[in-house]
C-alpha positions, 0 to 999 in steps of 0.5 A: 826831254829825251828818257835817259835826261829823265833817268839820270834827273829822276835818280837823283831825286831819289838818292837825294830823298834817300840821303835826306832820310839819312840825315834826318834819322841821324839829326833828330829823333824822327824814325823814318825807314827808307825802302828802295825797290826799283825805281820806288821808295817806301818811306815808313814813318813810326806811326807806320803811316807811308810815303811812296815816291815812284818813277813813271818813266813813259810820263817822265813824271815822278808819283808821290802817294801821301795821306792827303793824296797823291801827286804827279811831278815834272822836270821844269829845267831848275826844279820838279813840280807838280802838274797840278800847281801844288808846288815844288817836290822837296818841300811837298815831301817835306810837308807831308813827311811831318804831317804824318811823323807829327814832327818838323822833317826837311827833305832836300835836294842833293 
C-alpha cells in the first residue's frame, strides 16, 4: 500500500468515527465528545473516561488507546483489523465505547 492509499483509507475512518459520534449524540442519551487534532480524535465520554484513535502513518496502521489497552490496526483490502487477532476496528470501538459510556454505542463505517 503506497502512503497516499493509506491516507485517503485512514481519513475516512476518521470521518466515519466522527459521523458515528454525530449520530450517536443525536440518537440516544450518550454524551460523547469528539475532538479532532491532526490525524488524532479524542473521544470523551460523560464519566470523562477517553478513547484516542490516531494514525501511525510510517506503520500504515491506525492506534486505538481504551481502558482496556491499546490496539494497533491494518488495512486487510475490505476492512481494518488488528495486528493482533482481536478482531475488526468499528466493532472493537464499539465495544469499548460502551463499556467506558456504560451504554450500547454503535460506531460504523461510512
Amino acid at each position: 500500500m503506497t502512503d497516499p492509499e493509506f491516507m485517503s483509507l485512514a481519513e475516512s475512518l476518521l470521518r466515519a468515527l466522527e459521523l458515528s459520534c454525530d449520530r450517536i449524540n443525536d440518537e440516544s442519551d450518550a454524551d460523547v465528545d469528539n475532538q479532532r487534532v491532526g490525524s488524532m480524535v479524542t473521544l470523551t465520554f460523560a464519566n470523562r473516561s477517553q478513547i484516542i484513535v490516531n494514525l501511525q502513518k510510517p506503520l500504515h496502521e491506525v492506534w486505538m488507546a481504551a481502558k482496556s489497552g491499546g490496539y494497533h490496526y491494518k488495512w486487510s483490502g475490505t476492512e481494518w483489523l488488528d495486528t493482533k487477532g482481536q478482531g475488526e476496528f468499528f466493532a472493537a470501538l464499539s465495544a469499548n465505547a460502551s463499556q467506558q459510556a456504560g451504554m450500547t454505542l454503535v460506531f460504523k463505517p461510512v
